[in-house]
PyMOL Python script that loads the backbone (N, CA, C, O; Angstrom):
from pymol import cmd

cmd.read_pdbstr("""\
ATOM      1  N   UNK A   1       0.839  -1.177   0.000  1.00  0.00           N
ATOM      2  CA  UNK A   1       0.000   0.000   0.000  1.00  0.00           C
ATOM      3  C   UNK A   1       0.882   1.237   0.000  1.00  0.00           C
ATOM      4  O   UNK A   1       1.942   1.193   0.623  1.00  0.00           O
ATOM      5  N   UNK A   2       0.470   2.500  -0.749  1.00  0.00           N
ATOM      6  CA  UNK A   2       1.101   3.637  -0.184  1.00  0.00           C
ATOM      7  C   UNK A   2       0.895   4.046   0.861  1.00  0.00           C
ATOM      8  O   UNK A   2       0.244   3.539   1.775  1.00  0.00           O
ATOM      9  N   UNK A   3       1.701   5.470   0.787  1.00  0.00           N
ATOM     10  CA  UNK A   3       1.407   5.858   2.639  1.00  0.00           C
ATOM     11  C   UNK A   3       0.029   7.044   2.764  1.00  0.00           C
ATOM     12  O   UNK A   3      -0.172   8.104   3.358  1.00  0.00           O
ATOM     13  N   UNK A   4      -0.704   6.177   1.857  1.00  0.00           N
ATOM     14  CA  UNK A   4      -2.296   7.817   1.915  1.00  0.00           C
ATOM     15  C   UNK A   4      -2.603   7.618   3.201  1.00  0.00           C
ATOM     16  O   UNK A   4      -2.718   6.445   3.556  1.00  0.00           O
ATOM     17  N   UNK A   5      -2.802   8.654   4.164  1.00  0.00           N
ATOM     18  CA  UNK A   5      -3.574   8.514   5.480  1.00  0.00           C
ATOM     19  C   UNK A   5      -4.298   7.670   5.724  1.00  0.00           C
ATOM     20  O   UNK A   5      -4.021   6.816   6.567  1.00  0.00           O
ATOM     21  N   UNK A   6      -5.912   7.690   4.755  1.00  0.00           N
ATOM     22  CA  UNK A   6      -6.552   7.272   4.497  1.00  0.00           C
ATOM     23  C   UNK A   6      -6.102   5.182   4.707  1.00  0.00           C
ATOM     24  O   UNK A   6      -6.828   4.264   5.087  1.00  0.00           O
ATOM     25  N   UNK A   7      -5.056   5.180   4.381  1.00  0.00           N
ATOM     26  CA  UNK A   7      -4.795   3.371   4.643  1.00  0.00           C
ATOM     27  C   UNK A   7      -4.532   3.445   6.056  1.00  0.00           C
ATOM     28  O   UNK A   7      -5.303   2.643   6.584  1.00  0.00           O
ATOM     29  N   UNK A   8      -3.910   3.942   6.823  1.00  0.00           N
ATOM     30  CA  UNK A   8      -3.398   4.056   7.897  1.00  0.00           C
ATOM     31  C   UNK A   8      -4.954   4.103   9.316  1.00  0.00           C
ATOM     32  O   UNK A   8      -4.982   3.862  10.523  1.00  0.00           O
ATOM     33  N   UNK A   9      -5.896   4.492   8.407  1.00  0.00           N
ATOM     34  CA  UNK A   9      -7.005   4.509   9.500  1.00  0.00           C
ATOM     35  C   UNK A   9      -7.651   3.644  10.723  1.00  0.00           C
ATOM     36  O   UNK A   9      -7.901   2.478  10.419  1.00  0.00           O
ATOM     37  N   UNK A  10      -7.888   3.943  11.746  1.00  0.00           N
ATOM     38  CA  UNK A  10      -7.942   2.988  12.579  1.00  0.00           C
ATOM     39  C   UNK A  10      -9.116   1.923  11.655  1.00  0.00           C
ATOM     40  O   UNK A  10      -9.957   2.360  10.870  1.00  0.00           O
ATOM     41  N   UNK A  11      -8.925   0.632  11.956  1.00  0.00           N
ATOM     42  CA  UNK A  11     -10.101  -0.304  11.657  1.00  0.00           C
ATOM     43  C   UNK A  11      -9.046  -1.115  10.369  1.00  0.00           C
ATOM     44  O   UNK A  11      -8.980  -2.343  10.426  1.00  0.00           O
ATOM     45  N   UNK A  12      -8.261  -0.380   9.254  1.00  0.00           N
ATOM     46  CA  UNK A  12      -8.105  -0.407   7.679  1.00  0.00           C
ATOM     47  C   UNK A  12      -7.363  -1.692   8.059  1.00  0.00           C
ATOM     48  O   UNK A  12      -7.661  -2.729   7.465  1.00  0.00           O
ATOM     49  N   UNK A  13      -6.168  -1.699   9.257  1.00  0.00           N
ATOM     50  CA  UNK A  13      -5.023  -2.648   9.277  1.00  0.00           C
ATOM     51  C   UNK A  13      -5.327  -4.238   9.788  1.00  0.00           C
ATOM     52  O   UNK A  13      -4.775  -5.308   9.529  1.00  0.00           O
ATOM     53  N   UNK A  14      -6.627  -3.815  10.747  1.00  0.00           N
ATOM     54  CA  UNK A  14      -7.713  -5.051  11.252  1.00  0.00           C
ATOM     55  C   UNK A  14      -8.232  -5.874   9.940  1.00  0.00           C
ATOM     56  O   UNK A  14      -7.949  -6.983   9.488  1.00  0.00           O
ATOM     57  N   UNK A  15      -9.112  -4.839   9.538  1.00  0.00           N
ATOM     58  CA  UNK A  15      -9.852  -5.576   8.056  1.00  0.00           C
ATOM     59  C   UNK A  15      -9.125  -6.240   7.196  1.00  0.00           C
ATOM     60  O   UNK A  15      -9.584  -7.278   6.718  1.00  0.00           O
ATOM     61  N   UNK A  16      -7.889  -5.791   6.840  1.00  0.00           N
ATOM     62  CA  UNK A  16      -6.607  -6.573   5.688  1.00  0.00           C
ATOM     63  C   UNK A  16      -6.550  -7.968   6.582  1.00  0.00           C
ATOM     64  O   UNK A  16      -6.744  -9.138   6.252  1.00  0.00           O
ATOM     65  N   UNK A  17      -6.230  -7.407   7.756  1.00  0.00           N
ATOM     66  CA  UNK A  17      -5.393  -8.953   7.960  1.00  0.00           C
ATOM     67  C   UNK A  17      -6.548  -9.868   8.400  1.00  0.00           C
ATOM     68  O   UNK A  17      -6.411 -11.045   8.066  1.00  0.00           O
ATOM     69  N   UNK A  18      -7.671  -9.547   9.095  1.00  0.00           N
ATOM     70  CA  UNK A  18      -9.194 -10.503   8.662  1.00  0.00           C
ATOM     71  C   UNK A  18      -9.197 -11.474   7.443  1.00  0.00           C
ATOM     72  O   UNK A  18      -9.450 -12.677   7.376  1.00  0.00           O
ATOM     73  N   UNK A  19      -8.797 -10.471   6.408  1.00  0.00           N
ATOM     74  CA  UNK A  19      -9.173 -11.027   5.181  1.00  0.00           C
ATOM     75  C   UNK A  19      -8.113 -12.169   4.649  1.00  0.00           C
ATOM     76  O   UNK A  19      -8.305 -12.749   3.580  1.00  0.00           O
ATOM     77  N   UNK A  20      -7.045 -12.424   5.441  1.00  0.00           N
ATOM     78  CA  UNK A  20      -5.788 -13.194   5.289  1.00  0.00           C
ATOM     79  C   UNK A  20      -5.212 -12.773   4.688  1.00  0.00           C
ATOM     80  O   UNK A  20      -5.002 -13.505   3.720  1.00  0.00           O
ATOM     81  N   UNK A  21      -4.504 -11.469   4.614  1.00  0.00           N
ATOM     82  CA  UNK A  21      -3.925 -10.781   3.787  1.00  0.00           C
ATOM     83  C   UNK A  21      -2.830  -9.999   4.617  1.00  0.00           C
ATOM     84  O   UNK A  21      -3.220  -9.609   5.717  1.00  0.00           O
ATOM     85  N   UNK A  22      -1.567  -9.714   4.284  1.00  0.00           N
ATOM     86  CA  UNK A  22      -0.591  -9.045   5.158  1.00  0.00           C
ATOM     87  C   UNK A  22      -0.316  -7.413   4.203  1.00  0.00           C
ATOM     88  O   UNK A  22      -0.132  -7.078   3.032  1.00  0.00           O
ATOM     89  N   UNK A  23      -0.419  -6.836   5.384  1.00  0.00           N
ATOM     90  CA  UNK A  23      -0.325  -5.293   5.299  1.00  0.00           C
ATOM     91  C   UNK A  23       1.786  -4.963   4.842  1.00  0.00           C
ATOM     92  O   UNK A  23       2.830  -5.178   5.457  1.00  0.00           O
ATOM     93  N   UNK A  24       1.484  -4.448   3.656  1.00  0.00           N
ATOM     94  CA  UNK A  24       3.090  -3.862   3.563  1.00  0.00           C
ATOM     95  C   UNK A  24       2.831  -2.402   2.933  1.00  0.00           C
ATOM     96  O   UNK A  24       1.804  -2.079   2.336  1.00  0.00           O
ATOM     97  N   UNK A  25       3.778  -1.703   3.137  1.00  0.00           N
ATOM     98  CA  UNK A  25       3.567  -0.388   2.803  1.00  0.00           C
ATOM     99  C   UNK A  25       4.691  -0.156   1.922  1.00  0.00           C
ATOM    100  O   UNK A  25       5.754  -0.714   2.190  1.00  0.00           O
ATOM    101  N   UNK A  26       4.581   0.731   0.718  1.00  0.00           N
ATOM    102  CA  UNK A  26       5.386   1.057  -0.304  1.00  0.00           C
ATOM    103  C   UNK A  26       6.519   2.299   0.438  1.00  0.00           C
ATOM    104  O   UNK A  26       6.107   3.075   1.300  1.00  0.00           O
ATOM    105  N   UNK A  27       7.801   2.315  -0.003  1.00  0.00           N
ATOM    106  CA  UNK A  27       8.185   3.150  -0.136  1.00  0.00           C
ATOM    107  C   UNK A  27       7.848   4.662  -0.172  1.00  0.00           C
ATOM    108  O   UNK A  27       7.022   4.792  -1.075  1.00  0.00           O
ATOM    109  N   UNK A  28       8.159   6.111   0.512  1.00  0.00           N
ATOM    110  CA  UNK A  28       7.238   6.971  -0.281  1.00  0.00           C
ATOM    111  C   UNK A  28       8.364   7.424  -1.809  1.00  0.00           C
ATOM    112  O   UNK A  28       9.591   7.366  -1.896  1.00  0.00           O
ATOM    113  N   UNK A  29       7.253   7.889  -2.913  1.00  0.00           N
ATOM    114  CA  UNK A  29       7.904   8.324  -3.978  1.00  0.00           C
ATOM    115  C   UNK A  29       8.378   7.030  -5.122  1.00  0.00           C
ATOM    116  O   UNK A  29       9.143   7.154  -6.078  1.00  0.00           O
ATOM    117  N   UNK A  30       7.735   5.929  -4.720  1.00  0.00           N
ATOM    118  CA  UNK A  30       8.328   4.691  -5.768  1.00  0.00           C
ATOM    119  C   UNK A  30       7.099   3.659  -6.338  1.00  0.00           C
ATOM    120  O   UNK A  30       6.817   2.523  -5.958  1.00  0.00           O
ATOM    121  N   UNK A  31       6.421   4.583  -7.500  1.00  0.00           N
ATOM    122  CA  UNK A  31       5.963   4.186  -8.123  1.00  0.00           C
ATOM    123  C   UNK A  31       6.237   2.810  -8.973  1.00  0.00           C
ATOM    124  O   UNK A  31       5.446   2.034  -9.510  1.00  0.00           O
ATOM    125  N   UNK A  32       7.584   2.811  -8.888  1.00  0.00           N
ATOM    126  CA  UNK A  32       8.296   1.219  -9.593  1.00  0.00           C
ATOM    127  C   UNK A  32       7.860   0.224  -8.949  1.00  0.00           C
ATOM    128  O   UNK A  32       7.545  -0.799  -9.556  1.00  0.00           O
ATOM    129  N   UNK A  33       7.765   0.310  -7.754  1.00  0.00           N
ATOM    130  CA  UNK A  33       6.660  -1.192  -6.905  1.00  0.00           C
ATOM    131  C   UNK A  33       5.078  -0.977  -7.049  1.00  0.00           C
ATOM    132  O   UNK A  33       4.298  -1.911  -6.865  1.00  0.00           O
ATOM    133  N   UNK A  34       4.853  -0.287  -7.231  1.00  0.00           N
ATOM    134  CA  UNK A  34       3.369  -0.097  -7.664  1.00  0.00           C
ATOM    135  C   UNK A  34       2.557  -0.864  -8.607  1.00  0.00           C
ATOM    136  O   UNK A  34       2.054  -0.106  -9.437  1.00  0.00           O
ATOM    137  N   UNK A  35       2.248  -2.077  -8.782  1.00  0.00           N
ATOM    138  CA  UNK A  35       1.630  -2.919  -9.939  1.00  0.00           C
ATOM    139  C   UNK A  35       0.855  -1.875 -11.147  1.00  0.00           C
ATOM    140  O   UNK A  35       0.995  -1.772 -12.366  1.00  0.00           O
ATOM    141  N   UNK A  36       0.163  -1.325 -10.342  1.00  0.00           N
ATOM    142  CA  UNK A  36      -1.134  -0.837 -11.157  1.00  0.00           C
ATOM    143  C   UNK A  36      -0.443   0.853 -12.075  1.00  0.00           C
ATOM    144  O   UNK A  36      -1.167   1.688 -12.617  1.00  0.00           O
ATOM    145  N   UNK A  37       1.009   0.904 -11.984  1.00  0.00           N
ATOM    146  CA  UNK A  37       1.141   2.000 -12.871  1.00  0.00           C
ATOM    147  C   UNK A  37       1.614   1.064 -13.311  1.00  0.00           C
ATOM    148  O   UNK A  37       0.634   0.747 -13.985  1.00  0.00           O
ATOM    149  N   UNK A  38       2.830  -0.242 -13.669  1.00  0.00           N
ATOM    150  CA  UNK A  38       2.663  -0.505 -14.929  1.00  0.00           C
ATOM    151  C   UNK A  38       1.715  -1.049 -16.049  1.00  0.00           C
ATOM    152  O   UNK A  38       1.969  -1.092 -17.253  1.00  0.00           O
ATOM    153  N   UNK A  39       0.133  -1.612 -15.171  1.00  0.00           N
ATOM    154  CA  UNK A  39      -0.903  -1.346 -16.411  1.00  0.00           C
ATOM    155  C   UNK A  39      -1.136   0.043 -17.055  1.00  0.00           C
ATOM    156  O   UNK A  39      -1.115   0.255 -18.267  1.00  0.00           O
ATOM    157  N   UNK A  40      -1.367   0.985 -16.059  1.00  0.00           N
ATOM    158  CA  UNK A  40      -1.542   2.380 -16.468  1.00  0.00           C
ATOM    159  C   UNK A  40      -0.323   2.754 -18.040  1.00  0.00           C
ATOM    160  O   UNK A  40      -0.559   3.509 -18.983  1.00  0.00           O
ATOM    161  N   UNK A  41       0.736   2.034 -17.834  1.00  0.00           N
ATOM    162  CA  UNK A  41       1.925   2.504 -18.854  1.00  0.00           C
ATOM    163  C   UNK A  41       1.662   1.905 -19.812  1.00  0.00           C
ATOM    164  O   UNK A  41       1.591   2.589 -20.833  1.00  0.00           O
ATOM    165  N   UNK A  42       1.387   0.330 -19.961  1.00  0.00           N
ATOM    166  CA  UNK A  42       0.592  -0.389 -20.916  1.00  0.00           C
ATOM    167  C   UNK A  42      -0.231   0.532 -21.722  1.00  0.00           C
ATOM    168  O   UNK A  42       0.097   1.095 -22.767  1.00  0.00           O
ATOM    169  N   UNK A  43      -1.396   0.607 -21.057  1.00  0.00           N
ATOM    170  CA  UNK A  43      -2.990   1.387 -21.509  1.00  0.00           C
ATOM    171  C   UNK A  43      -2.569   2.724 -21.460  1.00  0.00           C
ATOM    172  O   UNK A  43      -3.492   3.440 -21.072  1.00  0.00           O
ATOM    173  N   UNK A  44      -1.799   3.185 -21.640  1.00  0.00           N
ATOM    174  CA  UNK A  44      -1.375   4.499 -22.419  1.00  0.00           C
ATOM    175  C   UNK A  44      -0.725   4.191 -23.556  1.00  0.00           C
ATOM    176  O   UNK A  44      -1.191   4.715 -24.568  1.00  0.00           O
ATOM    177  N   UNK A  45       0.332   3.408 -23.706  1.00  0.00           N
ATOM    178  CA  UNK A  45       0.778   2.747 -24.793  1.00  0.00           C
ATOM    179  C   UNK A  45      -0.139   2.763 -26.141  1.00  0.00           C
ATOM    180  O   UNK A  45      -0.246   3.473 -27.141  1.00  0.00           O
ATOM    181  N   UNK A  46      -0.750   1.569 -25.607  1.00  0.00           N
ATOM    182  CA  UNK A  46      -2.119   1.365 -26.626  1.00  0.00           C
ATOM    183  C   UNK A  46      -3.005   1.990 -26.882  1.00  0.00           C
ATOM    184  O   UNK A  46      -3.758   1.676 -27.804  1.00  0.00           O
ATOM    185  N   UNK A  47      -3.200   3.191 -26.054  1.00  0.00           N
ATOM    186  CA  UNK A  47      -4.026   4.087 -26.446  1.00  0.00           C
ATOM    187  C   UNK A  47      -3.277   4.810 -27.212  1.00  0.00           C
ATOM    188  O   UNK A  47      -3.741   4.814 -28.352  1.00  0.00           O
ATOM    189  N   UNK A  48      -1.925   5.691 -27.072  1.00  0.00           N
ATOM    190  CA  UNK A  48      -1.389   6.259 -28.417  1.00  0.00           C
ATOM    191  C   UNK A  48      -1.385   5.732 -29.389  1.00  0.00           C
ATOM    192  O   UNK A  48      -1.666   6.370 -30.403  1.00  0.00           O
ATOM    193  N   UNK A  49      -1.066   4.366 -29.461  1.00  0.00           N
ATOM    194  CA  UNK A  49      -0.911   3.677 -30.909  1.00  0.00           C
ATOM    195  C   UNK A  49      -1.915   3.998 -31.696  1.00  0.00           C
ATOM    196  O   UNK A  49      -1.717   4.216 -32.891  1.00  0.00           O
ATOM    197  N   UNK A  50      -3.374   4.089 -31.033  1.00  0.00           N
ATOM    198  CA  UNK A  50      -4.497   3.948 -31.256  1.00  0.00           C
ATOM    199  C   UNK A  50      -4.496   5.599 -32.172  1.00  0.00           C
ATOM    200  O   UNK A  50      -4.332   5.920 -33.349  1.00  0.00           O
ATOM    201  N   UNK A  51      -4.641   5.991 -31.495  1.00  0.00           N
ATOM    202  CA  UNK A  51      -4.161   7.572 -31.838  1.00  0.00           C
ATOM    203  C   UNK A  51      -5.703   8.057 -32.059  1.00  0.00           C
ATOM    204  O   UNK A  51      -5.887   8.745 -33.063  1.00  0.00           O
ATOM    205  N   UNK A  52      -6.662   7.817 -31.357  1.00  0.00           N
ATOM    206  CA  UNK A  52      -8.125   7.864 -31.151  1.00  0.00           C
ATOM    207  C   UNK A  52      -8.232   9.773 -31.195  1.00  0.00           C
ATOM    208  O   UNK A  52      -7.558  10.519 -30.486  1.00  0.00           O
ATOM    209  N   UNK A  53      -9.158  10.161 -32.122  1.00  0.00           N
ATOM    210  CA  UNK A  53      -9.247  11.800 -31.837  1.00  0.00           C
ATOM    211  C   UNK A  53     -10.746  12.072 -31.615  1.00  0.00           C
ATOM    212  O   UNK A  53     -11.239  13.045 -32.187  1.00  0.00           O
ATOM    213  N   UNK A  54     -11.599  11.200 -30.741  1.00  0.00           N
ATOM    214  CA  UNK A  54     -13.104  11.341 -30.330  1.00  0.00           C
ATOM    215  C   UNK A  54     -13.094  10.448 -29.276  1.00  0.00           C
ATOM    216  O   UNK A  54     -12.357   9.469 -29.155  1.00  0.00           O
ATOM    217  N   UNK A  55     -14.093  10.902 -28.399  1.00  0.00           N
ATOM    218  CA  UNK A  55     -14.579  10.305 -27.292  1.00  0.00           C
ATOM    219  C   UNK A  55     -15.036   8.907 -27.186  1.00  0.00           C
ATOM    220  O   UNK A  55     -14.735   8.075 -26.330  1.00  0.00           O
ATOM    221  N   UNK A  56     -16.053   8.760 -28.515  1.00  0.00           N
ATOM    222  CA  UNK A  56     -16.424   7.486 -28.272  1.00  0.00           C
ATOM    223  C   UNK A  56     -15.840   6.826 -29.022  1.00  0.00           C
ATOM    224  O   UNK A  56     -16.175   5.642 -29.003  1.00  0.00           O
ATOM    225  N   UNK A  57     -14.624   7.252 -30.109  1.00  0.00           N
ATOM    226  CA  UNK A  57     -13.742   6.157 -30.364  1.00  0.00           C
ATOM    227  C   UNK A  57     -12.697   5.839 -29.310  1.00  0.00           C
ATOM    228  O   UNK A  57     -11.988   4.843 -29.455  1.00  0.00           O
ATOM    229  N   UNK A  58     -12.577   6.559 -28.357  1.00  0.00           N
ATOM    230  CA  UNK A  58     -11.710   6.193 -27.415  1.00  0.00           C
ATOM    231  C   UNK A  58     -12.049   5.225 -26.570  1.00  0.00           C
ATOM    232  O   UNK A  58     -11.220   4.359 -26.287  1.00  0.00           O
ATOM    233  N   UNK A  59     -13.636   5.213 -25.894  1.00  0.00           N
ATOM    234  CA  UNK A  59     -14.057   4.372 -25.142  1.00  0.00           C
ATOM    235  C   UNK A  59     -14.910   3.430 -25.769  1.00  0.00           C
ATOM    236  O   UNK A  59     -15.710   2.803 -25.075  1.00  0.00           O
ATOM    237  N   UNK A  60     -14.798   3.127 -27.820  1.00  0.00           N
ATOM    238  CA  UNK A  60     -14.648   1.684 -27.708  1.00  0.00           C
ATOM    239  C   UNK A  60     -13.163   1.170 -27.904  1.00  0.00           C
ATOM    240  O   UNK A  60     -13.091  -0.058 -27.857  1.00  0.00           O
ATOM    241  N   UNK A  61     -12.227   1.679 -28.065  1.00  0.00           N
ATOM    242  CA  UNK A  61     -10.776   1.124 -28.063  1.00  0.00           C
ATOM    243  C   UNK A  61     -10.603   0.797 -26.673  1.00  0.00           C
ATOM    244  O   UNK A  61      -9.966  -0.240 -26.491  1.00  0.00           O
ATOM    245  N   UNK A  62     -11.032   1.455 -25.555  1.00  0.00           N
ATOM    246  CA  UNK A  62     -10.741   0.865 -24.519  1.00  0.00           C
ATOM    247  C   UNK A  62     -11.619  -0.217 -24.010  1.00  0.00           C
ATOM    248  O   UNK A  62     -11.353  -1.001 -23.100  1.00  0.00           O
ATOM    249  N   UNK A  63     -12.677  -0.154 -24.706  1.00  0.00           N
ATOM    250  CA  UNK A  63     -13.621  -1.308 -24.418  1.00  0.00           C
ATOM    251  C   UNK A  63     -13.422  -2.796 -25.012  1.00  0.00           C
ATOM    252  O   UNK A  63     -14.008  -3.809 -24.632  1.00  0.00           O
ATOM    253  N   UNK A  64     -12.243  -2.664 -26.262  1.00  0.00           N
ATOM    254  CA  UNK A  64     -11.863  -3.479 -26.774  1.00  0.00           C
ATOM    255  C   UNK A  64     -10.585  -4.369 -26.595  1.00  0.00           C
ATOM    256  O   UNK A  64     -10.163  -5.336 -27.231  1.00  0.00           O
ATOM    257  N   UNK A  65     -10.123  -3.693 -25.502  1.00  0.00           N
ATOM    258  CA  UNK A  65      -8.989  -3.970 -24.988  1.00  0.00           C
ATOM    259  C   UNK A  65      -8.635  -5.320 -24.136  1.00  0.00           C
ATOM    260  O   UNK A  65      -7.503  -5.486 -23.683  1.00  0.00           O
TER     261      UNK A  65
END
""", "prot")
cmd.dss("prot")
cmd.show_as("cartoon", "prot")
cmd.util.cbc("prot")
cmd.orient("prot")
């Protein structure tokens, strides 16, 4: 997880580990451990390729994805 307040809230660190899940916290400033920006880098990728210049051609290229 990053360090948003918001994770840190009383109750947040109970509920994770309920769920059988272990709480780790990212680095601050290191997006490189972050899973979900390298989809984000992907799906920018492919969206330039795409080179989409309307709305709803954009959101069926992303719908097609």
């Amino acid at each position: 997880m990053d360090n948003l307040p918001a994770h840190k809230a009383a109750g947040i660190r109970d509920a994770i580990e309920a769920a059988g899940a272990t709480l780790m916290f990212l680095p601050p400033y290191s997006p490189d451990f972050n899973p979900i920006e390298n989809a984000f880098a992907k799906l920018k990728a492919l969206m330039r390729a795409k080179a989409e210049r309307s709305i709803p051609a954009l959101w069926n290229t992303i719908g097609s994805l």
